[in-house]
Backbone as a ProteinNet text record, in pm:
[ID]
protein_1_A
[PRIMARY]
XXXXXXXXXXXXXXXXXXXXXXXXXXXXXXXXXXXXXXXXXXXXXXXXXXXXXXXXXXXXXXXXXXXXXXXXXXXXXXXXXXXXXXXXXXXXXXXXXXXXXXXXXXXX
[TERTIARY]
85.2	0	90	83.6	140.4	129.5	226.6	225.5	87.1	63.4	-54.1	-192.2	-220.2	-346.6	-318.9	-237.2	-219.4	-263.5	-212.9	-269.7	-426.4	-469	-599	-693.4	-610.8	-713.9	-691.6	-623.6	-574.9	-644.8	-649.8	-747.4	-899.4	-927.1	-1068.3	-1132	-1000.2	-1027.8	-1099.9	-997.9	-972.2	-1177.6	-1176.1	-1281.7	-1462.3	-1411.9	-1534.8	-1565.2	-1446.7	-1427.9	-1485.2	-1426.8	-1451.4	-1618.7	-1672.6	-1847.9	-1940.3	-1861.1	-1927.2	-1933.8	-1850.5	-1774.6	-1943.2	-1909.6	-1993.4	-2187.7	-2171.6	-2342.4	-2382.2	-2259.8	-2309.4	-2324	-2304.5	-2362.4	-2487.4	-2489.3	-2648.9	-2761	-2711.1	-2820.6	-2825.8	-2707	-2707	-2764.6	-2813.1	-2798	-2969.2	-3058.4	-3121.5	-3174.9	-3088.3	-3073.7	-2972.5	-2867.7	-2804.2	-2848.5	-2857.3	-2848.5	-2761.7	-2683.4	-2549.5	-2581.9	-2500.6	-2511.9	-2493.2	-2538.5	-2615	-2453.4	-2366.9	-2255.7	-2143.8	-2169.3	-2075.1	-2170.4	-2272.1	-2320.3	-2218.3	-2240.4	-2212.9	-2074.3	-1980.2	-1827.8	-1798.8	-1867.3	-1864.5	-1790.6	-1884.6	-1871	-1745.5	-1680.6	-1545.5	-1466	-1484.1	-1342.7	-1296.8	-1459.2	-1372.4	-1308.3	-1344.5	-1307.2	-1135	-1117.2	-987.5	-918.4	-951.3	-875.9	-865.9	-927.1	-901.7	-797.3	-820	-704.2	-574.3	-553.5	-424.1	-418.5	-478.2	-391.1	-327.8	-404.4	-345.6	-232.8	-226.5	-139.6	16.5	-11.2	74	111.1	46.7	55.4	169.8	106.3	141	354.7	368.2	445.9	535.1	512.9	599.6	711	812.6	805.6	941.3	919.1	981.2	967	881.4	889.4	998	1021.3	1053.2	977.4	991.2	935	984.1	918.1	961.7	865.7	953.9	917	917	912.3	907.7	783.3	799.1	712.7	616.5	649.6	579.8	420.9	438.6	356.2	236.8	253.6	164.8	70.2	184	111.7	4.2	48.6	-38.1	-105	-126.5	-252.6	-381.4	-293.8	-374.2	-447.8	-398.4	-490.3	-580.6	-523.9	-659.1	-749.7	-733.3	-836.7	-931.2	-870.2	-960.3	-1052.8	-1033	-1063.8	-1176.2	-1175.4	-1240.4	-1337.8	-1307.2	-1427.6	-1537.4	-1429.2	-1551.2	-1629.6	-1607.3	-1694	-1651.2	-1516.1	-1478	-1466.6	-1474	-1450.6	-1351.7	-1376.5	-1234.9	-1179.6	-1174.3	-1037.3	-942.9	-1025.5	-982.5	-884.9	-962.6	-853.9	-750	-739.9	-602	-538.3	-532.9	-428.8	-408.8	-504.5	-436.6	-373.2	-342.4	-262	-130	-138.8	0.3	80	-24.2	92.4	124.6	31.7	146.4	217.1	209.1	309.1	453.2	399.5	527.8	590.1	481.1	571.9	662.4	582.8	704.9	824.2	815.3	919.3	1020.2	995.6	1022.4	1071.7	1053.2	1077.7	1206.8	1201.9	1326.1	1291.2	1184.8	1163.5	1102.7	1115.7	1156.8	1041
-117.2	0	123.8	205.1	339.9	457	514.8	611.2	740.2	762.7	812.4	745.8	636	531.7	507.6	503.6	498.2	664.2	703.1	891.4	918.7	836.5	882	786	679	614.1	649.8	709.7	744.7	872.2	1001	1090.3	1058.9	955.5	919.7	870.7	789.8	670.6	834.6	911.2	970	1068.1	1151.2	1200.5	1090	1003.6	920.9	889.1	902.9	882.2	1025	1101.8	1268.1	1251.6	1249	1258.1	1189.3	1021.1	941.6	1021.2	1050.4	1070	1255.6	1333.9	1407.3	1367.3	1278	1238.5	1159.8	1122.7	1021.5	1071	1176.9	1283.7	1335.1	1375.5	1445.1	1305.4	1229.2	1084.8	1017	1046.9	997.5	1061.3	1199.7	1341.4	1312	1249.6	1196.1	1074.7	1007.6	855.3	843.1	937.6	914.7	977.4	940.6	1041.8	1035.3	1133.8	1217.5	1226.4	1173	1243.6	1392.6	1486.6	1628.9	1651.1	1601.9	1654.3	1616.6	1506.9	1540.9	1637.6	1657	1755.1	1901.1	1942.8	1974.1	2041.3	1941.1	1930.1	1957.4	1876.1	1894.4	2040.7	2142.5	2270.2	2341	2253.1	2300.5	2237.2	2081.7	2061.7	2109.2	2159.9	2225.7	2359.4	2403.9	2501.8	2549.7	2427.5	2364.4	2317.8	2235.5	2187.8	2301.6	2390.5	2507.2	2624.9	2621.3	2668.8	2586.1	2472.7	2440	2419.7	2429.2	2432.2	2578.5	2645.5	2815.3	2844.1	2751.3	2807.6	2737	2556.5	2517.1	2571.1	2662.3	2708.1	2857.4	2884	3072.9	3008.7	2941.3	2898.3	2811.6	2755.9	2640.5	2660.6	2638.9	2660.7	2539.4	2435	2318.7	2214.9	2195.4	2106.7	2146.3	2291.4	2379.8	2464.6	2527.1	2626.5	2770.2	2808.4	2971.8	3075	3145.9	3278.6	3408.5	3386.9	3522.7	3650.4	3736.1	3858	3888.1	3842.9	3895.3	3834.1	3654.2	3591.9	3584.6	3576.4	3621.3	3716.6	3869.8	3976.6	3936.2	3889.3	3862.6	3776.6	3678.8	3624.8	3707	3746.4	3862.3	3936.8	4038.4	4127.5	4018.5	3913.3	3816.9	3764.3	3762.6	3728.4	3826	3941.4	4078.3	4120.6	4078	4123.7	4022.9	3890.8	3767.4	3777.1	3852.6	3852.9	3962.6	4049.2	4195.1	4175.5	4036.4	3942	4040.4	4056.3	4147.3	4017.7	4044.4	3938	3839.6	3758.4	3655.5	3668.3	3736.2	3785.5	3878.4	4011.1	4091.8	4072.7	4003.2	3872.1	3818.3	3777.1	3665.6	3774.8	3885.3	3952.4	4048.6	4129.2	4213.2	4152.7	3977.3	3919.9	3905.9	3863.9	3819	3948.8	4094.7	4176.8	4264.8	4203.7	4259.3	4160.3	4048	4002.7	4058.4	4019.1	4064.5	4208.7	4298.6	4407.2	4418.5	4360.8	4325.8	4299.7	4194.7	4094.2	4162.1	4249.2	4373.2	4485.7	4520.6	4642	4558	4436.6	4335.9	4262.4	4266	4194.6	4066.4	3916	3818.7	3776.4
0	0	0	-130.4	-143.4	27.7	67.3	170.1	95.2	22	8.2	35.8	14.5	20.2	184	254.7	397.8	408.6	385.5	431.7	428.4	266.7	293.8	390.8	393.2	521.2	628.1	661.9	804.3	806.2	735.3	696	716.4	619.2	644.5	763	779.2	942.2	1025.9	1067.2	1173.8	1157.4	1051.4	996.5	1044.1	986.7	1038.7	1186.5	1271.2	1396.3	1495	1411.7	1482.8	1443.1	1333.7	1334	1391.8	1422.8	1489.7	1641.3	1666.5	1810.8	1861.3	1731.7	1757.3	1777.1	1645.6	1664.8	1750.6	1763.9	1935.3	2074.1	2061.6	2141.1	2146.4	2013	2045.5	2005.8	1980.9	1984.9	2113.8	2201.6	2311.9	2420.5	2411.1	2506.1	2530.4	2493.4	2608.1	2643.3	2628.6	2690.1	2784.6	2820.4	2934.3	3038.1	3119.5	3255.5	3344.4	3375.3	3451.4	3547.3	3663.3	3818.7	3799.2	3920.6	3876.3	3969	4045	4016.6	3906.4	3826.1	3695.7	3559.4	3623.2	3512.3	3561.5	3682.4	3788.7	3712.1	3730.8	3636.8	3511.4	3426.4	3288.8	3222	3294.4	3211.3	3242.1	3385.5	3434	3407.3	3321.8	3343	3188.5	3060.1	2932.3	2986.5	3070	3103.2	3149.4	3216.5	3290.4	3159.1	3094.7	2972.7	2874.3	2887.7	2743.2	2802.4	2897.8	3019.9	3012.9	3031.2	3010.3	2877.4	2773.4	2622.1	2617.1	2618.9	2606.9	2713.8	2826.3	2906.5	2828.7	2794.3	2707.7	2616.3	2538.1	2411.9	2403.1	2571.7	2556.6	2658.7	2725.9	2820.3	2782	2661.4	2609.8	2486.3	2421	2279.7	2270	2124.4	2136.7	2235.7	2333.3	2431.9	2565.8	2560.2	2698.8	2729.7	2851.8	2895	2851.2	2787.7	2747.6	2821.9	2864.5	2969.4	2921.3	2800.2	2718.8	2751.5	2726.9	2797.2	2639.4	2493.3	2385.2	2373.5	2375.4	2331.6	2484.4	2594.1	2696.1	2697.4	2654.6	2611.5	2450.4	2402.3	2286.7	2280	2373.1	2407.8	2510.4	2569.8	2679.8	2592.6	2489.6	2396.1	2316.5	2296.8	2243.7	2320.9	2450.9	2519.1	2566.3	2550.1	2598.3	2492	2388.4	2257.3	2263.3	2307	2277.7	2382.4	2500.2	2565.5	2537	2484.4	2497.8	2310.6	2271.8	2181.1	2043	2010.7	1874	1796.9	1683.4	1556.7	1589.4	1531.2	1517.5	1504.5	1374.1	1280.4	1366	1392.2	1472	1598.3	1690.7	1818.3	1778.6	1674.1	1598.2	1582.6	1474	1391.9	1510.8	1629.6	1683.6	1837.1	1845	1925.4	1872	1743.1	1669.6	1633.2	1580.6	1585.5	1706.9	1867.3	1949.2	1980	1977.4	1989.2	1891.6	1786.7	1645.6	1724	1725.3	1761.6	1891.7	2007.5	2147.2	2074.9	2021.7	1959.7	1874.2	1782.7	1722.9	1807	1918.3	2034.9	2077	2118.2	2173.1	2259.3	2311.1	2436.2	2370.3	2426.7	2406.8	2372.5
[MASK]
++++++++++++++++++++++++++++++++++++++++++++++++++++++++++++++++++++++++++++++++++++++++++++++++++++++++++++

């Protein structure tokens, strides 16, 4: 089997897995019933998990810890931006160019 014909099954595999994975949710969402403290949880632990990707994301770079002062700040203006509910677009490009510009000023 060609490394492409492996790609697209592995592509497809993964694709059919992610939709199953979604509709089995809302086909399942009322036939299960949740203890009313992991309902309770639920909404904290995406909360907790979307929290440590961004913290991985903003704290890490190569599989170290980077302590840099640019990319913090430029998540910070994206999150301020993201709460006070500005465009998407807007959040992305005016995180990356303060970051770019810190980065640009010298600071790390």
């Amino acid at each position: 089997m060609s490394t492409t014909t492996t790609t697209l099954l592995v592509i497809f595999g993964l694709a059919a897995g992610t939709y199953a994975f979604r509709v089995a949710g809302v086909l399942l969402r009322d036939r299960l019933v949740l203890p009313e403290r992991l309902r309770h949880l639920l909404p904290i632990a995406a909360t907790t998990l979307l929290a440590a990707l961004v913290a991985t994301a903003v704290f890490t770079e190569s599989g170290r810890v980077a302590l840099g002062l640019a990319r913090p700040v430029g998540v910070l203006v994206g999150a301020v931006l993201a709460w006070r509910r500005a465009p998407f677009v807007l959040v992305v490009v005016a995180a990356a160019a303060t970051a770019a510009l810190l980065r640009l000023a010298g600071l790390p």
